[in-house]
C-alpha positions as CSV (number, residue, x, y, z in Angstrom):
1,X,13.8,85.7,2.3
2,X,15.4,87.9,5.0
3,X,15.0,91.0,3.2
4,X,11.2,89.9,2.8
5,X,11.0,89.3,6.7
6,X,12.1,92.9,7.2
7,X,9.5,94.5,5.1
8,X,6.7,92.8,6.9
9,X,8.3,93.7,9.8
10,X,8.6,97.4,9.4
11,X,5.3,97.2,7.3
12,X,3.8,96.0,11.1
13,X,5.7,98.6,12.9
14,X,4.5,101.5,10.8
15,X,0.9,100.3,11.3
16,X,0.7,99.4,14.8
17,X,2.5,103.5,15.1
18,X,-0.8,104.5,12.8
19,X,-3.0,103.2,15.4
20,X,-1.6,105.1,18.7
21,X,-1.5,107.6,16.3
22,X,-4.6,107.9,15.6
23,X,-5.9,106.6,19.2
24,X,-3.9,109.5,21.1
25,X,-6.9,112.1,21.2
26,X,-9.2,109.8,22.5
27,X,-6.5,108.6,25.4
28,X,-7.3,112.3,26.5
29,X,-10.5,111.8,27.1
30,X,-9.8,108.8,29.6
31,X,-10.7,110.0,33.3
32,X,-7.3,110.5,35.2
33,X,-8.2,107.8,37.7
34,X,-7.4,105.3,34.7
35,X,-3.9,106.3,34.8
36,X,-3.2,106.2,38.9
37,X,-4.6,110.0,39.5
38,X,-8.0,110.2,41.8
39,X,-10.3,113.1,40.3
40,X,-11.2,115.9,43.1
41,X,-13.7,114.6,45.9
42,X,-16.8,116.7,45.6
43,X,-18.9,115.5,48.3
44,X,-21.2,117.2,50.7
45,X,-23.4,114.8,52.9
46,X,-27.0,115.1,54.8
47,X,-28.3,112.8,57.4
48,X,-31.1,111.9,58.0
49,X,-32.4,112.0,54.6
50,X,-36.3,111.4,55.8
51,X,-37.6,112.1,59.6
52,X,-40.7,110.8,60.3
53,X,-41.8,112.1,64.2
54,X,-44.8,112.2,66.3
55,X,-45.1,115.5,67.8
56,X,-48.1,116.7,70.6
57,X,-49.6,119.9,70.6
58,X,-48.0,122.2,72.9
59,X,-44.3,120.2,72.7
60,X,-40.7,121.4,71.3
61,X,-38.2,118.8,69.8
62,X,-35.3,119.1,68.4
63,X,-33.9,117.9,65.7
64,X,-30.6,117.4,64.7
65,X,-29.2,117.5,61.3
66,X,-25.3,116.1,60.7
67,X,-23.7,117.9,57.8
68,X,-20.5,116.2,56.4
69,X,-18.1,117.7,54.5
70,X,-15.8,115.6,51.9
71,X,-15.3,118.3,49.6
72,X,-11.6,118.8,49.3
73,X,-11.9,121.8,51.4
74,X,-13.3,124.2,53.5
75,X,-17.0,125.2,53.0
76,X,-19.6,127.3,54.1
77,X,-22.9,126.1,53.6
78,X,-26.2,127.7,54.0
79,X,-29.2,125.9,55.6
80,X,-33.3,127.2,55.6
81,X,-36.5,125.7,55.5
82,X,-39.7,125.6,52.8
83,X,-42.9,123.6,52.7
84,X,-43.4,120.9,50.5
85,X,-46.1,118.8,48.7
86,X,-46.5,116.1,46.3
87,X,-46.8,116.4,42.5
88,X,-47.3,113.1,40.9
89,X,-47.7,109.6,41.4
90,X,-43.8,108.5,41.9
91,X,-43.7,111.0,45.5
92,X,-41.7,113.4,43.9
93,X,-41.6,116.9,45.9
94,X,-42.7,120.0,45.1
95,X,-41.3,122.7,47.0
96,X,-42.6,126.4,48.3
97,X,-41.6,129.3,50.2
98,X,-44.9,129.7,52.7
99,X,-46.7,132.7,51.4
100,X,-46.5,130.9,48.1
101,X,-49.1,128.4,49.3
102,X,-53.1,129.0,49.4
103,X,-55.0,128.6,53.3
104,X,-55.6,125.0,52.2
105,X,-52.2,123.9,51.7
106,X,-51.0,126.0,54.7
107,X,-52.4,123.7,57.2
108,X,-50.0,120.9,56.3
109,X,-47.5,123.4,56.0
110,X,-44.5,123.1,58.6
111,X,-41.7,125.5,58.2
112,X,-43.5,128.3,60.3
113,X,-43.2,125.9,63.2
114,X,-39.1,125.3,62.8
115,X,-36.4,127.2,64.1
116,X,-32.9,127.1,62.7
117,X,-29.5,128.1,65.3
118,X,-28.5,130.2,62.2
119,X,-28.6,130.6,58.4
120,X,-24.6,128.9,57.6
121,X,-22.4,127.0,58.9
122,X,-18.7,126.6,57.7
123,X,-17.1,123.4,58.0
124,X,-13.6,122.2,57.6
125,X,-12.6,119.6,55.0
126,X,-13.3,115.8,56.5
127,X,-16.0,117.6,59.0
128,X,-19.1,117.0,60.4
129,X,-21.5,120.0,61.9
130,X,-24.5,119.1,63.9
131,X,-26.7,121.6,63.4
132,X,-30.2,121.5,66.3
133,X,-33.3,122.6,65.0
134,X,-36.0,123.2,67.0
135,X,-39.9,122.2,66.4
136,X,-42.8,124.0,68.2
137,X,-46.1,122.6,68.0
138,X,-48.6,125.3,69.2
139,X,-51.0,124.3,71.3
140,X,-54.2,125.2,68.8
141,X,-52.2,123.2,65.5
142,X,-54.5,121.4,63.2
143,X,-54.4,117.7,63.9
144,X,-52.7,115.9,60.9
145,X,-49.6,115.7,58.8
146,X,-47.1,118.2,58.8
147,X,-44.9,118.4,55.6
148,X,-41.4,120.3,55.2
149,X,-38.0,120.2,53.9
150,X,-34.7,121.1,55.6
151,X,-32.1,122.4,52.7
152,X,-28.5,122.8,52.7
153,X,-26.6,124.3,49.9
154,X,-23.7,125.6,48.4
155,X,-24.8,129.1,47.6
156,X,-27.2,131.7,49.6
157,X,-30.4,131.1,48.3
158,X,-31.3,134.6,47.9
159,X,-27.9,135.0,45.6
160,X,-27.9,132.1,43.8
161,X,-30.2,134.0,40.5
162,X,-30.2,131.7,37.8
163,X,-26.9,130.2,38.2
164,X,-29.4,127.5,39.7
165,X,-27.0,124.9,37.9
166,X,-24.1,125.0,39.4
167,X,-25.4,125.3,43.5
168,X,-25.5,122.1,45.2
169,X,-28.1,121.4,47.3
170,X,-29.2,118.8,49.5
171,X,-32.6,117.8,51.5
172,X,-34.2,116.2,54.3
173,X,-37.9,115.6,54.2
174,X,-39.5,116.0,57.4
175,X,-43.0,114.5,58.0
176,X,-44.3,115.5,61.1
177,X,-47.8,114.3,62.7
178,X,-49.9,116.0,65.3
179,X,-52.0,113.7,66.9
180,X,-55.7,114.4,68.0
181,X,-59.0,114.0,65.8
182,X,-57.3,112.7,62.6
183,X,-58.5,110.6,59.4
184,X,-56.1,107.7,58.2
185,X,-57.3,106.1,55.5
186,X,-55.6,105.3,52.6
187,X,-56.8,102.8,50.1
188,X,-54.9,100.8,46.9
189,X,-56.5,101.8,43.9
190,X,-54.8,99.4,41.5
191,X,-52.6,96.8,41.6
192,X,-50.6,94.7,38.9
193,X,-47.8,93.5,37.3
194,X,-46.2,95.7,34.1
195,X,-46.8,92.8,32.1
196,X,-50.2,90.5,32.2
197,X,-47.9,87.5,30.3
198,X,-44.0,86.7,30.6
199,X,-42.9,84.9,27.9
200,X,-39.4,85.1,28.4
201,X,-37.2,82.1,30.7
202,X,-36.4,84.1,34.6
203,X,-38.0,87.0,33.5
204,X,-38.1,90.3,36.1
205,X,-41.3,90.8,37.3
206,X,-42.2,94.1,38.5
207,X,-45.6,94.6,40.9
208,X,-47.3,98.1,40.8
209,X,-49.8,99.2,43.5
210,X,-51.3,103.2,43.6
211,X,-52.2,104.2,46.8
212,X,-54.6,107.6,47.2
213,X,-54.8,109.4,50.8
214,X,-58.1,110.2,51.4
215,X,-57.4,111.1,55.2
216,X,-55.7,114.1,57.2
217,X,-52.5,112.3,57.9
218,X,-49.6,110.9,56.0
219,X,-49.2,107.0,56.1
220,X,-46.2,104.8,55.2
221,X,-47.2,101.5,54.3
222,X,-44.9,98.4,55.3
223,X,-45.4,94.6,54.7
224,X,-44.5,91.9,52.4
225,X,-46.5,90.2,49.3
226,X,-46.4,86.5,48.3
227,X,-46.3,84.8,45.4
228,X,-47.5,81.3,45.2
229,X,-49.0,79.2,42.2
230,X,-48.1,78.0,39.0
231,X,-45.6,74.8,38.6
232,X,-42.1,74.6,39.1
233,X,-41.4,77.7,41.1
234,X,-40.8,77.9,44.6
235,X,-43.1,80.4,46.7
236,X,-41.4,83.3,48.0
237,X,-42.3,86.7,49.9
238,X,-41.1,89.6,49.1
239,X,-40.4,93.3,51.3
240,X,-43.2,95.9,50.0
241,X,-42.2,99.4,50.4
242,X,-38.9,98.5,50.8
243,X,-37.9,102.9,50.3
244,X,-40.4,103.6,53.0
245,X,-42.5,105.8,50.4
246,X,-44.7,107.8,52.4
247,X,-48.5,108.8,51.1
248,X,-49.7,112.1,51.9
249,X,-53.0,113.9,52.1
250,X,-54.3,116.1,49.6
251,X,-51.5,114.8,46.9
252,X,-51.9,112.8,43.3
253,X,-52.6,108.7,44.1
254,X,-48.6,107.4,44.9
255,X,-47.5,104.7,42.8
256,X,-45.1,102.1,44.8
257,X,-43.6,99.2,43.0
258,X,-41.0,96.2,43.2
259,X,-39.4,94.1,41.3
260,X,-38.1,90.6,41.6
261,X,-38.0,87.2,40.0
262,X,-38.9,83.3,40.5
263,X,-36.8,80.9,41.2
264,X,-36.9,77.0,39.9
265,X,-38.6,74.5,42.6
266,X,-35.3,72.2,43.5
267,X,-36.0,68.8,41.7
268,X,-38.3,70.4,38.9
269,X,-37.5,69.2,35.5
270,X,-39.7,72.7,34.6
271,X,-39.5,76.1,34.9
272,X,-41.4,78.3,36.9
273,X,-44.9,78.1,34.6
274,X,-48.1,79.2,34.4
275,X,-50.8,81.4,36.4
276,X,-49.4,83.2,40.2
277,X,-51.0,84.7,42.7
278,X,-49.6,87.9,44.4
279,X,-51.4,88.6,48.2
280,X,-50.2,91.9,49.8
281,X,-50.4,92.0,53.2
282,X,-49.2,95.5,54.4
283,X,-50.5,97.8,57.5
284,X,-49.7,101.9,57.7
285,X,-50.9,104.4,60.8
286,X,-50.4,104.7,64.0
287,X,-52.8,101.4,64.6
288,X,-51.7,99.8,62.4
289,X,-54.7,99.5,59.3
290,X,-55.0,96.9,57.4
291,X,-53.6,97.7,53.2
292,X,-54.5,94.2,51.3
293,X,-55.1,92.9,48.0
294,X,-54.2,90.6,45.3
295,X,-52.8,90.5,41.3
296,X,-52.4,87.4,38.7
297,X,-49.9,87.2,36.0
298,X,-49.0,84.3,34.0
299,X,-45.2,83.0,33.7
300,X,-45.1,81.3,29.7
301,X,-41.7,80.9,28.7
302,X,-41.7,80.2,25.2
303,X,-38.4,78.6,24.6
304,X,-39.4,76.1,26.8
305,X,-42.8,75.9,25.9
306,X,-41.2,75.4,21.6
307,X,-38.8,73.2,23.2
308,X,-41.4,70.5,24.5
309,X,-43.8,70.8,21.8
310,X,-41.4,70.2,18.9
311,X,-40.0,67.2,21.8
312,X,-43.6,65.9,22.3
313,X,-44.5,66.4,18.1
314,X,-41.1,64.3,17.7
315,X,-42.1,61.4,20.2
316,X,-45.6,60.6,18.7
317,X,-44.0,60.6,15.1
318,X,-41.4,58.1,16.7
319,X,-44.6,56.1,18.0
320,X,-46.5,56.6,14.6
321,X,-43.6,54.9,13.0
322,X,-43.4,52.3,15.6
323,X,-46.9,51.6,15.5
324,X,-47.1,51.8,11.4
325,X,-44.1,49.0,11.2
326,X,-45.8,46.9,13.8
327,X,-48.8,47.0,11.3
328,X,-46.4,45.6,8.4
């Protein structure tokens, strides 16, 4: 029996030295914070990420970048400017050197008017430089939106070749408009849910306007939409716009969406059910415009719907019976 014990024993040993065994390569692969160490920092910060300014004919301001460094150690950092549009319907930038663009997209164009203190800056580990740039409106700009891009980056960008990879970069969108005989007008083109039914219980509900510019000056809608309707759900508003997407002239329609989820009434025995109404209420421009519309979708969870039909399809057998036996 003791002799037996021992076998098992060493039979348990050898197998439990199998598996570390074999596990040992993969332990390699753990990242070195699992075992106390904290990887490298690599970490260059911008702020702001977005401006968004006013600026009349004739007038200088100047803006002022912060550049933090957290990389570990010292760095030097280039900084220049390009103009920038809009490619598709989710904002995202496209970006050009000036005499890239055609006369039409040159008068939204903005980096001719920006002046930079200088082309680097080094900054010590744990640092912040300011760095003040300067923007001239001349006095005979066309009235409208202004789009450009302040970039800060690892590498020189007339070195950088096609190691394009490994160079860190960094923007800040800046959408400047110059008041005077302007157009805003921007109108919704579509809105809906990504789903015309929900059948599932809580399900996330995501609500999809596209916005087209047909004016001469960026907008940045803000507002709230509501959702009210159905049974067993309580109403609730939610935040539209909530990144402060901005829609620009002359660019693809923008697509803004949000997403969110209905809550139980308190006291209902049911879940949120059945058809709801979305209303956006939102305003953009310097007036403030009205941007309003409304979507349906319909909330049919189906475990809950099986649930009280097989409940409702056992209750009238119950009666049938009942009423059958009363019959006898």
């Amino acid at each position: 029996m003791y002799i037996r014990k021992r076998i098992l024993l060493h039979k348990r040993l050898a197998l439990h030295l199998a598996i570390i065994i074999a596990l040992s390569p993969l332990m390699l692969l753990v990242p070195n914070k699992v075992f106390g160490q904290q990887p490298r920092a690599s970490n260059i910060e911008l702020s702001p990420s977005k401006i968004n300014i006013l600026i009349d004919p004739g007038e200088t301001v100047t803006q002022t970048f912060r550049i933090g460094n957290y990389s570990g150690s010292a760095q030097t950092l280039y900084i220049f400017m390009k103009d920038f549009t809009v490619i598709n319907e989710q904002g995202t930038p496209d970006f050009f050197e000036r005499d890239q663009l055609d006369e039409e997209a040159r008068k939204f164009a903005l980096s001719q008017w920006v002046e930079l203190p200088t082309e680097s800056v080094y900054i010590e580990n744990n640092s912040v430089a300011e760095v003040a740039a300067k923007i001239t409106i001349p006095e005979d700009a066309e009235a409208g939106g202004h789009y450009g891009a302040f970039f800060v980056q690892t590498q020189a960008p007339q070195s950088q070749g096609t190691a394009i990879g490994s160079v860190m970069q960094l923007t800040s969108l800046m959408l400047i408009n110059v008041p005077g005989d302007v157009e805003e007008n921007i109108i919704i083109t579509k809105a809906f849910t990504d789903k015309g039914i929900y059948w599932e219980d809580k399900p996330s509900i995501t609500f999809v306007t596209t916005l087209k510019n047909e004016g001469s000056v960026h907008g940045i809608p803000a507002g709230a939409f509501y959702i009210s309707g159905g049974q067993g759900a309580k109403n609730k508003s939610i935040i539209y716009n909530q990144n402060q997407g901005a829609v620009l002239p002359g660019a693809p329609e923008r697509k803004i969406s949000e997403t969110f989820t209905l809550d139980k009434k308190e006291g209902s025995l049911i879940p949120p059910i059945g058809k709801f109404t979305i209303e956006l209420q939102a305003r953009y421009g310097t007036s403030g415009l009205p941007l309003d519309t409304t979507a349906f979708f319909w909330l049919l969870p189906a475990k809950f719907i099986a649930v009280s039909l097989l409940a409702t399809a056992a209750a009238l057998f119950v009666l049938w019976r009942v009423i059958k036996s009363f019959k006898k």
